[in-house]
N, C-alpha and C positions, 0 to 999 in steps of 0.2 A: 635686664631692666629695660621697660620701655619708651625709648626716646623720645623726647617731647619734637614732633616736627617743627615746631617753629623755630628751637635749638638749631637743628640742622639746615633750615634756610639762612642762622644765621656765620655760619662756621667761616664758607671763602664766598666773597665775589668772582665774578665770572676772572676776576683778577689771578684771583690763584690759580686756575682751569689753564691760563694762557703763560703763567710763569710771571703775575706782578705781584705786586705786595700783598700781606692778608689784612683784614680788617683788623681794628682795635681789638675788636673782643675776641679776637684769635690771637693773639700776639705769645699768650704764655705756651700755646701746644704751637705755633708756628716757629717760638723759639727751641725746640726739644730738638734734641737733635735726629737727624735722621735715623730709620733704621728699617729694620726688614720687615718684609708683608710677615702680619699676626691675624690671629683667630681672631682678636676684638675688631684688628682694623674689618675682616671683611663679613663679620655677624652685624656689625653698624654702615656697611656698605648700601646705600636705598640704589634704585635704579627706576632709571623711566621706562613707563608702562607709555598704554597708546596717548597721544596728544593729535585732536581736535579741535582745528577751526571751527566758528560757528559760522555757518550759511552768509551773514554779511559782514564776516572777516572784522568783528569787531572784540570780539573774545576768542580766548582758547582755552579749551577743558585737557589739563594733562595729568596722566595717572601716575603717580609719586608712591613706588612698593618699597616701603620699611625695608628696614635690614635682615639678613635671615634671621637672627637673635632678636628683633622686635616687636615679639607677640606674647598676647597673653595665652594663647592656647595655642598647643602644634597637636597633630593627628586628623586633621580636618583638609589639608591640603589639595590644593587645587587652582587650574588656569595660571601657572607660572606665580606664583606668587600672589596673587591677586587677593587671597584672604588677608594680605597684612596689606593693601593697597590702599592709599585715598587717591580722591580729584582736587587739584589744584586750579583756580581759572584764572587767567587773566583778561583784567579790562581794561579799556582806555591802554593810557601810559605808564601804570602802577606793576610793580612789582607784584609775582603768584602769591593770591591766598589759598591757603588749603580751608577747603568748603564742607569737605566731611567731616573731619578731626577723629577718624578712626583709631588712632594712638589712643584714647582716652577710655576708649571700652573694647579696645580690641577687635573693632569690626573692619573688613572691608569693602571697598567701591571700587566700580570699574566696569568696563562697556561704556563711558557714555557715548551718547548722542543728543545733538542739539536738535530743539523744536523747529522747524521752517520759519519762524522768524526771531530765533535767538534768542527769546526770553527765558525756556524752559531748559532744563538738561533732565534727561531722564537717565538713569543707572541702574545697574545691580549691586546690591548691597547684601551683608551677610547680620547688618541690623537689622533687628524687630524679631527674632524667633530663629530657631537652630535648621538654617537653609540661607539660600540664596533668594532675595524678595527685589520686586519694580518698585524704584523709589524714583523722585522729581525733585530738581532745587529747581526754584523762582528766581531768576538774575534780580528782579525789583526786591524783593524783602528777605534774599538770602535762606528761606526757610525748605528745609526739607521735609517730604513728606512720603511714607512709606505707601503704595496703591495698588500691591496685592495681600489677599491673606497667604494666599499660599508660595511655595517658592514655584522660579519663573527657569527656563532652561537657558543656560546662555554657554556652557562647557564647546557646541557641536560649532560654534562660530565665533568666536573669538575679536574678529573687527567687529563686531557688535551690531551683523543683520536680524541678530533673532530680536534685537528690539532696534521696532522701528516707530517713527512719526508718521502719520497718514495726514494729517493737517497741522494747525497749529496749536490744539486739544488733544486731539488722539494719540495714543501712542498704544501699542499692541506689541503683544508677547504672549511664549507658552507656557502655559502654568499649569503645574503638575497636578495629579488629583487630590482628595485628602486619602491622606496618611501615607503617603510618596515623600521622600526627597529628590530633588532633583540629584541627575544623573552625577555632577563634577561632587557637587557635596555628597551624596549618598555611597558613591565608589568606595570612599575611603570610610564610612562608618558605621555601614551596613554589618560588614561581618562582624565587627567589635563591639557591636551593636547586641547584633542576633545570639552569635555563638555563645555566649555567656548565660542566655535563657535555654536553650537548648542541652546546656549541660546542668542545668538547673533542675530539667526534666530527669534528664536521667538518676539524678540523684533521687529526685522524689519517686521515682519509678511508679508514678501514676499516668505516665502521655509520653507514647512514644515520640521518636524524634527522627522517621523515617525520611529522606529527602528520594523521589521514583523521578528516575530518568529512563524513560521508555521509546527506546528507537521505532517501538511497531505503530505507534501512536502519535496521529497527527491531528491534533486538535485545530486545525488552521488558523489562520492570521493571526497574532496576538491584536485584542481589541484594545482600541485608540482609549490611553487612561492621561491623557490631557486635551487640555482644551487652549484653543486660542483665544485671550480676552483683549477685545477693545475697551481702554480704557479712558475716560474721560481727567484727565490731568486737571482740570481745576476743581469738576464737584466731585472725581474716586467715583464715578460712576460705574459699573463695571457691563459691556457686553459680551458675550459668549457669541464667537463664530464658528462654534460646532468645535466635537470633538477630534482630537488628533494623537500625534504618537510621532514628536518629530524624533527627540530622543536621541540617535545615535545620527542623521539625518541632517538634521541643521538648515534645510533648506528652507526657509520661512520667506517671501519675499513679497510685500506689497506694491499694488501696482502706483505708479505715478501719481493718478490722478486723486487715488484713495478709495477709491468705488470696490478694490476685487482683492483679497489676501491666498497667492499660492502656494503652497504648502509640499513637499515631500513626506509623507507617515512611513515611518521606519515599522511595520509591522513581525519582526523574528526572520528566524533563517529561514535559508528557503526546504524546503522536505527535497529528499535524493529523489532524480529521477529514474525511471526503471530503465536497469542494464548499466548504470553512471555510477560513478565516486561520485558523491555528494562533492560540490564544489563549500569547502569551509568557508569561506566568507562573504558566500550568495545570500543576499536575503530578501525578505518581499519586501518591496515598496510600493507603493500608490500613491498619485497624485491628485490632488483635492482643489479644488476653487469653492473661496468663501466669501459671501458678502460682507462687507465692514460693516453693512448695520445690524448683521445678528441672522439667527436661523442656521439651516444646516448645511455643509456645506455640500458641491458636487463633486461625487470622485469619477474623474479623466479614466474610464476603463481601455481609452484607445489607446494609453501611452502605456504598454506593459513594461514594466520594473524599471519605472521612474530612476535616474541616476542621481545618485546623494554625494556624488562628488563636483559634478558640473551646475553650477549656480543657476537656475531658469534667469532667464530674463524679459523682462517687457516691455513692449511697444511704447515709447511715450503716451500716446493717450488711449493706454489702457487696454484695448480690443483686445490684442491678441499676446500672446507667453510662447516662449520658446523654451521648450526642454529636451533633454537626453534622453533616450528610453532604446529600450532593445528592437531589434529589429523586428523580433516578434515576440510572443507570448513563451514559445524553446529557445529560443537563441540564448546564449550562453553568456553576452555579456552588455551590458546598455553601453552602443555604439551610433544609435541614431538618433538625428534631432526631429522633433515635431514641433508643429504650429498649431496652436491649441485656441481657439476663440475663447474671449471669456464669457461671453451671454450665455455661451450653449453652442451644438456640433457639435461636428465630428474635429477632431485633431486628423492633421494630415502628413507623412510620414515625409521628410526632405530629403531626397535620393536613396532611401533606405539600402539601394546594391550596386551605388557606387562609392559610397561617402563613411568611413570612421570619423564621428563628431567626437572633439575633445575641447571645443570653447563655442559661447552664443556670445552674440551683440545684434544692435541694432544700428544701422547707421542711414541717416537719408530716408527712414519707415520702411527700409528694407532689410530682413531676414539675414546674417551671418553667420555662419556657421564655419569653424576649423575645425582641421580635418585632414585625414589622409584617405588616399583610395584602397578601395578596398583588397585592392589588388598588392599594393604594395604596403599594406599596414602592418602585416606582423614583423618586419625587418625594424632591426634597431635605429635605422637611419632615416627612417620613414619621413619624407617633407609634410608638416603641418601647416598647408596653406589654409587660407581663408575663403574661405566661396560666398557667392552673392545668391540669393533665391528671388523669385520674380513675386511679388505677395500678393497680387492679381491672381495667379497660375503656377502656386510652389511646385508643381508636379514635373513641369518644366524642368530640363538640364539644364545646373548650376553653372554660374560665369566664376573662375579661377578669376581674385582679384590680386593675388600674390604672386604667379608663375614668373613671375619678369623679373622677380630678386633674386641674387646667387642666394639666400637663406630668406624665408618671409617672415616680419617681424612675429616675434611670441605674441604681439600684443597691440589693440588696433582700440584709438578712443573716438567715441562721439565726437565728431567738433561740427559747427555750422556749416553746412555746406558736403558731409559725409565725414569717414572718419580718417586719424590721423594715425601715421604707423612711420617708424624709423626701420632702414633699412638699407644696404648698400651704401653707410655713409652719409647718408643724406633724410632728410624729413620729406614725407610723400601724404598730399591730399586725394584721399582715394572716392572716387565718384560711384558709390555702389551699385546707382541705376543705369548708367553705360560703362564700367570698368575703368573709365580715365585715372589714369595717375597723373599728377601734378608735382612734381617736383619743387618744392616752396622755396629752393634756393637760399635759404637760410644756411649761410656758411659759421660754421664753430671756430675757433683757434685751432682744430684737430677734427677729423672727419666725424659725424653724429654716432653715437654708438650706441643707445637707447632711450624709453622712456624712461623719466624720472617718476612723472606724476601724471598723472591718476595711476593708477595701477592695477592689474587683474588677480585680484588675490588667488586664483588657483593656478595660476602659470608658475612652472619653476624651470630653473634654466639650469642644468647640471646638478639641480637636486637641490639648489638653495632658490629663494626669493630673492630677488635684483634688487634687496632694499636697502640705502645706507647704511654703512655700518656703525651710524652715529649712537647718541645715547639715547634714543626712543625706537617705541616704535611707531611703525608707521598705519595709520586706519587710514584705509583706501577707503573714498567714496562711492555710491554706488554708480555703475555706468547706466544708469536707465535717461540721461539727460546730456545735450551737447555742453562741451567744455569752451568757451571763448579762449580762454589761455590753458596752455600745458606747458608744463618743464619738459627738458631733454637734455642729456649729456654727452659731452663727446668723448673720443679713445684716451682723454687724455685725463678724462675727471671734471673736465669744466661742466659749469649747472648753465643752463638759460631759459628765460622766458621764451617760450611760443605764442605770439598770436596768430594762428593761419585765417586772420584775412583776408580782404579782395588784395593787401598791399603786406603780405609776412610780413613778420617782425622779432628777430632774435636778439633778445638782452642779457647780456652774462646778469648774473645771478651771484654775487660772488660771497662763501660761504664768511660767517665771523669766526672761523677759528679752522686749524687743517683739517681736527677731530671731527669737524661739525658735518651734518650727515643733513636731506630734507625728511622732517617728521611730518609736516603738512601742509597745504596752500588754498590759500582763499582765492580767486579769480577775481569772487565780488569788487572785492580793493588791493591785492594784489602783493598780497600779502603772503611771505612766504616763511614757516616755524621751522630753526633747526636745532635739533640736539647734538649733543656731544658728551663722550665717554671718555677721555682721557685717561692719564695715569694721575694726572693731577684733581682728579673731581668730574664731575658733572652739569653742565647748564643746558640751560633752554635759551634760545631769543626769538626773537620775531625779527622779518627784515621787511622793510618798504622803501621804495624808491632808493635803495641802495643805504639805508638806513638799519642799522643793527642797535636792536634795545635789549640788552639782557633782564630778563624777566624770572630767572629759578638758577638757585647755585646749591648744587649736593654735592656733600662728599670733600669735604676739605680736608679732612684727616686726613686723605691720600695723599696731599701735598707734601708729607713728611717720610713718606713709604719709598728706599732707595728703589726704585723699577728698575726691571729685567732687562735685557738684552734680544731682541729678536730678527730671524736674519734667515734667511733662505738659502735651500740646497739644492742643488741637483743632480740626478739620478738616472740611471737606465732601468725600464721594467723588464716584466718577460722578455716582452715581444721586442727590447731595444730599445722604446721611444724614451725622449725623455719625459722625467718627471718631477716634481717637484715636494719638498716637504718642506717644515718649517722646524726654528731650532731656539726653543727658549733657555738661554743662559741666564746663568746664576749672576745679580746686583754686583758692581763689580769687577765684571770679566774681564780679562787684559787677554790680546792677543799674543797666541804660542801656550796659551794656560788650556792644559786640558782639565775634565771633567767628570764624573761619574756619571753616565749616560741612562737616563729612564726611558724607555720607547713608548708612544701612548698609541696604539695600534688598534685600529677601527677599518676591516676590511671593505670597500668600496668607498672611501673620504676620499675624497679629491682637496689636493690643497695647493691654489695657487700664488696666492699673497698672503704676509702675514694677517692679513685681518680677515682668513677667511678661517682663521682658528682663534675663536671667545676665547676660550679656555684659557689662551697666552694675556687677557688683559688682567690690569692689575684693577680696574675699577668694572667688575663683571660679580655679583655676588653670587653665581649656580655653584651649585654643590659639584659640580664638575670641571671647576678650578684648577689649574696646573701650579698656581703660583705656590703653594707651601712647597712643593720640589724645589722650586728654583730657589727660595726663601733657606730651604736648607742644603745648600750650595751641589744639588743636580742639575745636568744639564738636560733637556725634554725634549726627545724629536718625536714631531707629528707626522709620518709619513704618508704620501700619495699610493694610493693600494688601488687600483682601476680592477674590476670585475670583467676579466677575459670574456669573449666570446665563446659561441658554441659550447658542445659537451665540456670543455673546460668550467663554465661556467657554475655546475652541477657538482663541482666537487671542490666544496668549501674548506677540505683542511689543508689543499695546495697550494692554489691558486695564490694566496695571499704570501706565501711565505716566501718568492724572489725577490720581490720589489721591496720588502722589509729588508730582507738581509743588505739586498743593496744600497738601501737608505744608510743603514749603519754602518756601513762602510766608506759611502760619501761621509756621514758626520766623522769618524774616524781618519778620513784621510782629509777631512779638513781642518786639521786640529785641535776640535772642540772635545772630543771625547775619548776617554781612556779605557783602550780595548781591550783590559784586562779588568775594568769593574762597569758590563754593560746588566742592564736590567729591562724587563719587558713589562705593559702595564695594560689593562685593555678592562670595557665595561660594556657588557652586553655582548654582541658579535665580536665585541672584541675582545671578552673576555673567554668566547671559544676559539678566536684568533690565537690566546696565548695560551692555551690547554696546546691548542694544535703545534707552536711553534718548537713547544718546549720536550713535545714528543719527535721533532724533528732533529736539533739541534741542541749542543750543549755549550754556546756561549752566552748562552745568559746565566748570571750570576744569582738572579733574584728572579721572582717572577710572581705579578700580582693580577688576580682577575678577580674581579666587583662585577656579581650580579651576574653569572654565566652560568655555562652548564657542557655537560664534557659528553655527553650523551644523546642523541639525536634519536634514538630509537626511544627510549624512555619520555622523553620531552614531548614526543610528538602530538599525545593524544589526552595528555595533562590538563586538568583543569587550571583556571585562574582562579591564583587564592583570594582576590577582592572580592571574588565573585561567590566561594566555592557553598556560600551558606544562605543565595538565594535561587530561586526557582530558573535564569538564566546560566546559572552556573558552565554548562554545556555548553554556550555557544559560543565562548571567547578563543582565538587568538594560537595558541602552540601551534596548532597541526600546520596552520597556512604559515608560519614563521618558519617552520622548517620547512616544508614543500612548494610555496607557490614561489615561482620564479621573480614576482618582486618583490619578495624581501631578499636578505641576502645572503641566506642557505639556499633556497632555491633548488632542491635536490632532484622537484619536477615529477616526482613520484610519492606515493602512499609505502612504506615499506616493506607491506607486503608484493608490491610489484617490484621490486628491487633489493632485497635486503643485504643483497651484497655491498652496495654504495649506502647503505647507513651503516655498515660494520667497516666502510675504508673510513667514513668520515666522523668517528664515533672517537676523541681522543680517549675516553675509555679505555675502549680495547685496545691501545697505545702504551696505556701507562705503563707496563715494564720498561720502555723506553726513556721515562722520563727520568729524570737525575737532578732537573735545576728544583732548589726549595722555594716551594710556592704557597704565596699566602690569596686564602679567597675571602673576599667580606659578599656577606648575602643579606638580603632582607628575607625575613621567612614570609613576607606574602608576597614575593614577587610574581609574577604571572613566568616570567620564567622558572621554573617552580626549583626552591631551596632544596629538595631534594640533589639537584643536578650537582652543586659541590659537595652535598655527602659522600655520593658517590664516588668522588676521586678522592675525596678524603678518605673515604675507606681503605678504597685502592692502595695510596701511597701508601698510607698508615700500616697496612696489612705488611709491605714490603720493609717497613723499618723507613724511609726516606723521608725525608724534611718536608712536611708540610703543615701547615696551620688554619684552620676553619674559624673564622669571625662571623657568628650568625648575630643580627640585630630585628629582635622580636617587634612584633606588629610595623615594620617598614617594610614596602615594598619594590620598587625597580631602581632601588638607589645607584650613583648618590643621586640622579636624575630626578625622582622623585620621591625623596630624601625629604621627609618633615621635622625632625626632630634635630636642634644644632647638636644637644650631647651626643647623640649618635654619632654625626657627621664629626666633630671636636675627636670622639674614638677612634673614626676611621683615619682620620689622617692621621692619628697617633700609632696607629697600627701599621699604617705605610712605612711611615718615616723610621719607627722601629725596624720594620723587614728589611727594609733597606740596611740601614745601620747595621742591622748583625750578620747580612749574607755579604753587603759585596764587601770584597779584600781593601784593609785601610780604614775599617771603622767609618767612625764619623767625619766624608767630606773636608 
């Protein structure tokens, strides 16, 4: 049934989130007694989506996503939840209204973004016709209104650059041709779409239903089947800035001023070169500049294969774009930055043989580029400093503006006067026209340890984004403009305000609750949004001048849910060093009490505090939840699995299996677990982690892998089943999951160059080895393709030995991207059964 949100804004105040009283109209469920995490508590669990200041910090748009169980439709899934999402805004000093009311017809919202002067929010919505469409609310008359016919792409970006404001009317996005869905909607219902007409054919045996996949034929580029529309927000005027293909791309980025729209066209893979393996997930790009008032646009032939992962950026006023591109027209992977005019010219290539670029900025109107040398970039260790370019004379050797830190910040922001980077402990204003560093002197309770805010959304720092762990998330603004104030944090957690003034100024910041994370910050007023995810619920506030307003409370029903236990381990890996995992105990737990131990094993997770595993919270609604284990009294270790170096690295069925073993043995010799009922659990990599373990080792008792595949030679050259019944079918995904070194099989070869290391790392060819009963749950259109557990299923099957196959029809990569709650309601019933009848002792 679906929840009325206004129900749920009225459940707990922020009161209950922090452990006080609950309101009136909760008094009869905050009298019940407590009990354990259930399927209702977390199918009505909502969670915060992005939350956005508006430009003069007088409102905030926060995206408020339903419960998994609060949709009128599942099989459409997409962007994290975002199909059951609404916008909630806050103004003045009043409590969130939700502004879309998506519970009412089942739609969702989400992307916004505010107009340049805070009157408009413009959104993606999945109202008005079966896609994603550009819709606007008006702050003054509350009214929405839908301003494309067709649906708009927004899957490829997620902070929500593919729509943007060019003034305070315009606002531009990609909108797909006719009879297109866009790409996040289409994935999921395209084939369930299609396939059912095609076998339609075959019945009436009048039209064939031939699909030709032909290697000797290169039709070249695939041609651009959208278009970028400027669109007029108050009359739905509509302009065309030529056609495009961002697609899988996502780089859309308008300049400052509003004058220029640059573009990445994601145009198909790229064709094998003569004498080469086709690299699998090369494909053509080109970069395009288009004017905002219409016409065609220009495509940049100097930047060859534009990069679709490093963000262009602009000049504040507009001139000139910096982007990624390969060094040359063969070069094998886009590693250099160019400066690109927007009138027109030539783009000019910035150190292209000394410099690997992996981040732009602008600071001072001077050129920055990160980057390692070319000399020492393929090492894993590689220093990513930041270089200054002279933009008089880029041809010029770049000035190192970062060599002088023992590490150079990940992340450098505009502020007046050049930009601002933490490092060595300390906050540094960096002069990018003479290299001066400035140490701002701004001392923390504890030495500085990063930035908080603004942030570079493609920097990761050990594989995660440095963004609170509160209960939102965070829309980073764009860096094309200097920041007056920024946050920063020190080693110890504390927040504060930066001014890097003629006179710094560092103000703690101090959160409304432990839980509370920053989701946003206004500069204009100084205004800083935090969320929080608790065990006890979820809110939102705003803080000013030290002032904390609670403005959003979800999720009060969790006020009544006894919470887990969670606690950290330590460990030696391979190599000796130590490691770290994390150990979710069952409601309850008393010390000297052991447990029945589920291992959730994901080969290269790093885990160093408990909150760098969601999984362990109790107010987290993914379908990749840990809590029904703990709920039914198992204990959960996450353990830290590092991906060795060198040729180690290349042989995925070892590598992981000491540092697990020694995790469980830390959780074992710390009391918590009972080493005579251990169980193993893994999804995705890590469900060929437990294929591999269990052909290694016979103390697990139980053994469950969701979404895997035991075979690396079969998998390799596999189509994606989302895909398998349109004309891209071919270009997705297997072959680079098992062979490119960054994923993490990584085997670094095609099999026919080595088929010996796919027949070591093949638990297939293992399975006589195996002994522990293993249960697999699959989605049959997983891209890792539902065959892979037949396979072992056959295998064991064929030997007599315990095993059980869970296929769940039209789902695909679950439980990750798991649409359906009955499914997901099955699978955990399927678990908690496997469990119950392998390990010794029944029922926990």
């Amino acid at each position: 049934m679906v929840l009325r949100v206004k129900l749920a804004l009225s459940l707990f105040t922020a009161a209950a989130l922090v452990g006080g009283a609950a309101p009136t109209v909760e008094r009869s469920t905050a009298a019940r007694a407590a009990g354990l995490f259930s399927m209702r508590d977390f199918l009505t669990t909502k969670k915060l989506g992005q939350v956005v200041p508006s430009p003069d910090g007088k409102s905030v748009a926060a995206v408020v996503k339903r419960g998994p169980g609060e949709s009128s439709r599942y099989g459409a899934s997409f962007v994290d939840g975002n199909e059951r999402a609404d916008i909630w805004v806050v103004d003045g000093d009043g409590p969130a209204r939700d502004v879309t009311g998506g519970a009412k017809d089942g739609t969702g919202h989400y992307n916004p973004v505010w107009s340049p002067d805070g009157r408009m929010l413009a959104f993606a919505s999945t109202r008005g016709g079966d896609d994603v469409f550009l819709h606007v609310w008006e702050r003054e008359t509350g009214k929405i209104r839908k301003l494309t016919p067709r649906g708009v792409q927004t899957m490829t970006n997620a902070s929500g650059y593919l729509i943007q404001w060019l003034d305070e009317r315009r606002v531009i996005a990609p909108m797909v041709g006719p009879g297109r869905w866009t790409l996040e909607y289409g994935q999921w219902l395209e084939a369930q779409r299609f396939a059912p007409k095609e076998w339609a054919k075959v019945e009436r045996g009048k039209e064939d239903t031939a699909a030709v996949f032909d290697s000797s034929r290169d039709d070249g580029p695939d041609a651009p089947d959208e278009e970028i529309v400027v669109v007029d927000a108050v009359t739905g005027k509509i302009t065309s800035a030529g056609p495009a293909r961002t697609y899988t791309a996502g780089n859309l980025v308008a300049d400052p001023t509003g004058r220029y729209i640059a573009r990445v066209d994601d145009l198909g893979p790229a064709p094998p070169r003569a004498g080469q393996v086709k690299r699998v997930l090369e494909r053509r790009t080109q970069l395009a500049l288009a004017s905002a008032s219409g016409g065609q646009p220009r495509v940049v032939g100097d930047v060859p294969g534009p990069s679709v992962t490093v963000q262009p950026r602009w000049a504040s006023d507009g001139s000139r774009l910096l982007v990624v591109g390969r060094a040359a027209p063969g070069a094998p992977d886009p590693v250099t930055a160019y400066l690109v005019p927007a009138a027109g010219g030539r783009a000019t290539p910035l150190a292209a043989d000394r410099l690997v670029a992996t981040g732009l900025l602008w600071g001072a109107g001077t050129p920055l580029v990160r980057g390692a040398r070319v000399k020492d970039a393929a090492g894993p260790q590689a220093r990513q400093d930041w270089w200054a370019f002279d933009p008089a004379d880029p041809a010029t050797a770049p000035r190192d503006l970062t060599s002088r830190f023992t590490a150079p910040p990940p992340e450098l922001v505009p502020v007046p006067g050049g930009v601002l980077g933490v490092a060595d402990g300390h906050a540094w204003l960096i002069d990018p026209r003479t290299g001066q560093a400035r140490d701002l002197g701004a001392a923390g309770a504890a030495p500085l340890a990063e930035l908080a805010w603004p942030l570079d959304d493609a920097v990761r720092r050990n594989g995660v984004r440095p963004t609170d762990r509160g209960g939102a998330e965070v829309a980073n603004p764009r860096l094309d403009r200097d920041f007056p104030v920024v946050l920063v944090r020190d080693a110890e957690g504390g927040l504060y305000e930066l001014a890097p003034g003629a006179s710094p100024a560092l103000t703690p910041l101090p959160a409304p609750h432990p839980d509370a994370g920053v989701a946003g910050y206004s500069p204009a007023s100084r205004t800083a949004v935090f969320g929080a995810g608790g065990d006890r619920g979820t809110a939102l506030w705003t803080t000013r001048g030290g002032r904390h307003t609670q403005r959003l409370s979800l999720n009060g029903h969790l006020a009544r849910v006894l919470p887990p236990q969670r606690r950290l381990i330590t460990y030696r890996g391979a190599d000796g060093k130590k490691l770290t995992g994390a150990l979710l105990l069952p409601p309850g737990h008393r010390d000297g009490q052991r447990h029945p131990l589920v291992v959730n094993v994901y080969g290269t997770r790093i885990v160093t505090a408990v909150g760098d595993v969601p999984e362990f919270q109790v107010n987290n609604p993914s379908y990749l939840t840990l809590q029904f284990l703990a709920a039914g009294g198992y204990a959960v270790l996450v353990p830290s699995i590092p991906r060795p170096g060198g040729a180690a690295a290349a042989e995925p069925m070892t590598w992981p299996t000491k540092p697990i073993m020694n995790a469980v043995d830390a959780a074992v010799d710390a009391g918590v677990a009972d080493p005579r009922r251990l169980a193993v659990l893994g999804h995705s990599f890590g469900a060929y982690n437990v294929h591999s373990l269990i052909a290694k080792t016979d103390r697990f008792k139980a053994a469950i892998a969701i979404s895997g595949f035991s075979d690396v030679i079969s998998t390799y050259g596999v189509f994606d089943a989302r895909f398998r019944y349109t004309p891209r079918a071919q270009e997705w995904f297997a072959p680079a999951y098992v062979e490119d070194p960054a994923f993490e099989f990584g085997l670094g070869e095609p099999p026919w160059e080595d088929p010996q290391r796919y027949v070591r790392n093949s638990p297939l060819l293992h399975a006589g080895k195996i002994r522990t009963p293993l249960l697999m749950l699959h989605g049959e259109r997983d891209y890792l393709t539902h065959t892979g557990s037949e396979e072992m299923y056959t295998a064991l099957a064929r030997q007599g030995k315990p095993v059980r196959l869970v296929s769940y029809w039209g789902e695909a990569h679950m439980p990750y991207s798991m649409v359906s709650p009955a499914n997901f309601q099955s699978m955990v019933a399927q678990e908690l059964d496997w469990l119950r009848l392998n390990l010794p002792g029944g029922t926990p």
